[in-house]
C-alpha positions as CSV (number, residue, x, y, z in Angstrom):
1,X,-21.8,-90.7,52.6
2,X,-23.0,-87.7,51.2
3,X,-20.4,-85.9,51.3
4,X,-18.4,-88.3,49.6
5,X,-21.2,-87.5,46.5
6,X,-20.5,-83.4,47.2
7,X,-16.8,-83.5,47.1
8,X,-16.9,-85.8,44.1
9,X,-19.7,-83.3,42.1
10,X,-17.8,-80.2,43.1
11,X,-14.2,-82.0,41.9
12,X,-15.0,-83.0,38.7
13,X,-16.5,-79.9,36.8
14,X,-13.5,-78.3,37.9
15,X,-11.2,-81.2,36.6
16,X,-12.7,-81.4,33.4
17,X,-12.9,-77.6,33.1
18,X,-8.6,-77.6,33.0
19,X,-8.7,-80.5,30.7
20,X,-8.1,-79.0,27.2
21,X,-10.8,-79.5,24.6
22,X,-10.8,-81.8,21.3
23,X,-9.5,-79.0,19.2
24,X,-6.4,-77.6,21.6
25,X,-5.6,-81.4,22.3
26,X,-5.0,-81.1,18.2
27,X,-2.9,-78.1,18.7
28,X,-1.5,-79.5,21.0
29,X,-0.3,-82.5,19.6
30,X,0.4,-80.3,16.7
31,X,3.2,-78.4,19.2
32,X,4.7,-81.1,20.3
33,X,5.0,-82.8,16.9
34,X,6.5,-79.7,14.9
35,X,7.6,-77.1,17.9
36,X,9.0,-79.7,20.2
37,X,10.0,-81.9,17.6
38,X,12.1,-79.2,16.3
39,X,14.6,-79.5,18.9
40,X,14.1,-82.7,20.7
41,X,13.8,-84.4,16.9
42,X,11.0,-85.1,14.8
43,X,10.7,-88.8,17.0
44,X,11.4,-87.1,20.2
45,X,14.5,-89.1,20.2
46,X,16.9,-86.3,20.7
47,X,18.5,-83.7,18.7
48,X,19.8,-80.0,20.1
49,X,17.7,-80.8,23.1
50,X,17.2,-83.9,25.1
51,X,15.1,-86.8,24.2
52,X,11.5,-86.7,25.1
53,X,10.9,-90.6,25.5
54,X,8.7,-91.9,27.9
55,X,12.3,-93.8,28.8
56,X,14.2,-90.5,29.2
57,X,11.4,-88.8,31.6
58,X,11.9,-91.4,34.1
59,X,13.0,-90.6,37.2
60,X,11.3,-86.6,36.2
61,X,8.4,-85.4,38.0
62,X,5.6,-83.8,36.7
63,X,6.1,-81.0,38.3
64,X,9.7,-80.7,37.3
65,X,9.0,-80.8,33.6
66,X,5.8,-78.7,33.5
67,X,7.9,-76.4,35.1
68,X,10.2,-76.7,32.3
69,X,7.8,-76.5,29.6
70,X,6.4,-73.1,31.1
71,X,9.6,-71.4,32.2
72,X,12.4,-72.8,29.9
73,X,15.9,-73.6,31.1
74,X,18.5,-71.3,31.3
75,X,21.2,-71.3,29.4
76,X,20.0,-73.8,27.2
77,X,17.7,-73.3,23.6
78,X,14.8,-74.3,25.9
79,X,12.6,-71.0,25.6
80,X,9.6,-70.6,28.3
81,X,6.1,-71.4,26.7
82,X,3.9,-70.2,29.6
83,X,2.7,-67.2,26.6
84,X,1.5,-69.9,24.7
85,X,0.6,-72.8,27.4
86,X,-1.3,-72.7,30.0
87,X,-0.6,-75.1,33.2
88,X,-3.1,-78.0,32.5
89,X,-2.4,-77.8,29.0
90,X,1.5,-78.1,29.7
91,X,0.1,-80.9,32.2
92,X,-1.6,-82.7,29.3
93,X,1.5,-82.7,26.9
94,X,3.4,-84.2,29.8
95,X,0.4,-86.8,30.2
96,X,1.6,-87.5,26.4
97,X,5.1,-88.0,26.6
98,X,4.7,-90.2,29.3
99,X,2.3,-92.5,27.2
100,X,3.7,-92.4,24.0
101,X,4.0,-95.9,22.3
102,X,7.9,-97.4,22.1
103,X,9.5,-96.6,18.8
């Protein structure tokens, strides 16, 4: 049993130490809402690059888009972000786009 209580203590400092504090979650959202939003439209619906909708990223795994986010695609507009992004905080915005409400 007590390890159970050591694994747990040791896990979840270093959880919540990756999770991005109130004010990047606000520059965040801010990034997604004007950078993003640039591109993939200003509802994430689509525009020069693919809609963002929690709809469209079905079948995508995490992995797959962070990976996106981070590195870019090839011979697309998609540019990398990994100068501006860490990987929890490209974690987070895919967290986002998976829960954002149904327009």
């Amino acid at each position: 049993m007590w390890r159970f209580f050591l694994v747990l203590t040791v896990s979840i400092p270093a959880a919540l130490a990756e999770f991005p504090s109130t004010e990047r979650q606000h520059e965040l959202r801010n990034i997604l809402e004007h950078d993003c939003g640039a591109c993939h439209g200003l509802t994430l619906q689509g525009g020069l690059g693919s809609a963002l909708t929690p709809q469209a990223l079905e079948g995508k795994s995490d992995d797959f888009l962070v990976t996106t986010i981070l590195e870019g695609r090839k011979g697309t507009a998609m540019p990398p972000w990994k100068k501006f992004l860490t990987e929890s905080e490209a974690r987070w915005l895919v967290n986002q786009l998976r829960n954002l409400p149904a327009n």
